[in-house]
C-alpha positions in Angstrom: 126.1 94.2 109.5 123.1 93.1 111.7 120.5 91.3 109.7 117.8 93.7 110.4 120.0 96.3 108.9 121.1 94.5 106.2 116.9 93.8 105.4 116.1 97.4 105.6 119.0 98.6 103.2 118.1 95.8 100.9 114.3 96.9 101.1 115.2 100.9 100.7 117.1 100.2 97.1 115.2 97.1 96.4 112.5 100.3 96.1 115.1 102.7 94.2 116.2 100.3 91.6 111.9 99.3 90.9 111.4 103.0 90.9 114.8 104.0 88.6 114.9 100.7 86.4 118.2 102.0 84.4 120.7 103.3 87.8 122.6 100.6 87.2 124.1 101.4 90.6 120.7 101.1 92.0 120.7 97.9 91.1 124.4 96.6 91.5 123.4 98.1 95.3 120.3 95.9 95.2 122.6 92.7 94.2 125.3 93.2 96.9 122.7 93.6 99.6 120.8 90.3 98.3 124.1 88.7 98.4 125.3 90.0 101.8 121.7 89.1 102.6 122.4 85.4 101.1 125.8 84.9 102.6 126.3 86.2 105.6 122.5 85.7 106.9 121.5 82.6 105.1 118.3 84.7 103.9 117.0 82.9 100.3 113.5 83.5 98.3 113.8 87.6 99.5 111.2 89.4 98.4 108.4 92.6 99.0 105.0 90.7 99.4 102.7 93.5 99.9 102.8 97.4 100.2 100.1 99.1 101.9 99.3 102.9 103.3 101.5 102.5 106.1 103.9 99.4 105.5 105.8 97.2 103.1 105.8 93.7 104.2 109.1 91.6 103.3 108.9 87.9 103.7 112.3 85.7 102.8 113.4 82.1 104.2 116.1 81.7 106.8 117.2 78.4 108.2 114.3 76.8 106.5 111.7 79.1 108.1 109.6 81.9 106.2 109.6 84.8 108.2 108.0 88.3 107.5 109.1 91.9 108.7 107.0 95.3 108.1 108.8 98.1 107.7 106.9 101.7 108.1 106.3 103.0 104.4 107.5 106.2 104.5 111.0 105.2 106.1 111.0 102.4 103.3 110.3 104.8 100.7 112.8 107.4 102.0 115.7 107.0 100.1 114.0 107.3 96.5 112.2 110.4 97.6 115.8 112.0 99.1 117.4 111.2 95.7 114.0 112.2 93.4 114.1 115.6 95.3 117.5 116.0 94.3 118.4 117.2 90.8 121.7 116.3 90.8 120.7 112.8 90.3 118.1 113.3 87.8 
């Protein structure tokens, strides 16, 4: 998996699992994507600095570098929304 895949899936259940503290599978998702994150990327110290009206701002460490990426918001925020809207999961 690419790492800017692997960042955005990370960032879309890092979201879910804040948002639905007890899904345990929310949050064994949000641990294999840290370590796939971790392991196959060399990404460390991963975490969502700052959410605003229109983006969500991740910065981690790779290769002894900080780096940031923005994601849009609402594409960030997607995948609790889909599974909120749906009442087979609540």
């Amino acid at each position: 998996m690419k790492l800017d895949d692997a960042l955005f899936n990370w960032l879309q259940i890092q979201i879910v699992a804040s948002g639905r503290p007890d899904d345990r599978a929310a949050v064994d998702t949000l641990d294999f994507f840290s370590q796939l994150l971790a392991e196959d990327h060399g990404v460390t110290s991963l975490q969502v600095t700052k959410t605003d009206e229109t983006m969500v701002h991740v910065r981690y460490e790779r290769e002894g570098r900080t780096k940031l990426q923005m994601y849009p918001r609402e594409s960030a925020e997607q995948l609790l929304h889909d599974i909120r809207s749906n009442p087979k999961y609540n």
